[in-house]
N, C-alpha and C positions, 0 to 999 in steps of 0.2 A: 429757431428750429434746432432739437436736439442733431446729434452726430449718431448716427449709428457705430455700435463701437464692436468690431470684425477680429473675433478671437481665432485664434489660430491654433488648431486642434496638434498634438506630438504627439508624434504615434510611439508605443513605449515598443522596447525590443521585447521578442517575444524568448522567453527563458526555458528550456526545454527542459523537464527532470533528468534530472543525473540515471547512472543505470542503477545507483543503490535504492533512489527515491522509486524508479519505477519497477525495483525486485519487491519492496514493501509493498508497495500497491496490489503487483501481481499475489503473492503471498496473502495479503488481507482477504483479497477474492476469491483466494483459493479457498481458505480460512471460513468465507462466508458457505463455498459451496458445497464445501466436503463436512459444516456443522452439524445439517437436520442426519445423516448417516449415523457419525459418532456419538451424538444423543440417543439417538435409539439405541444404541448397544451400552452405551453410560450414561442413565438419566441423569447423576450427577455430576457432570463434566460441564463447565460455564463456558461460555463461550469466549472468555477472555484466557482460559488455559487451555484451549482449544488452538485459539490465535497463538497463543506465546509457546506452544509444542509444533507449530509449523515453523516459525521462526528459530527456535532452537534445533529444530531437525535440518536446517539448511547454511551453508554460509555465504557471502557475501555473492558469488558466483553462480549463486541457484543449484548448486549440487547439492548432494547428502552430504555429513558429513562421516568421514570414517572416524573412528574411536581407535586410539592408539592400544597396542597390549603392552 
């Protein structure tokens, strides 16, 4: 008669995103929701310089950034 062989499940810790990973995310989303807007007013604007003008318009913090004189 075989042995039943009784694995024993480890439950992994669960990793929360950092605040930089979840300012990307938030940013990506925004990025998604404010694209169909900014096409209409620039058909030719992709939507990957769309993304990378949210990102550069912000820094690590979620504010704007000011521009030094």
């Amino acid at each position: 008669m075989k042995r039943k062989v009784h694995r024993q499940v480890q439950r992994r810790k669960t990793v929360l995103p950092s605040a930089r990973v979840r300012q990307e995310i938030k940013n990506f989303l925004q990025a998604l929701d404010s694209y169909p807007a900014r096409a209409a007013k620039e058909p030719s604007v992709t939507f990957q310089e769309h993304l990378c003008s949210i990102f550069v318009g912000r820094d690590d913090r979620g504010g704007n950034r000011q521009s030094r004189p």
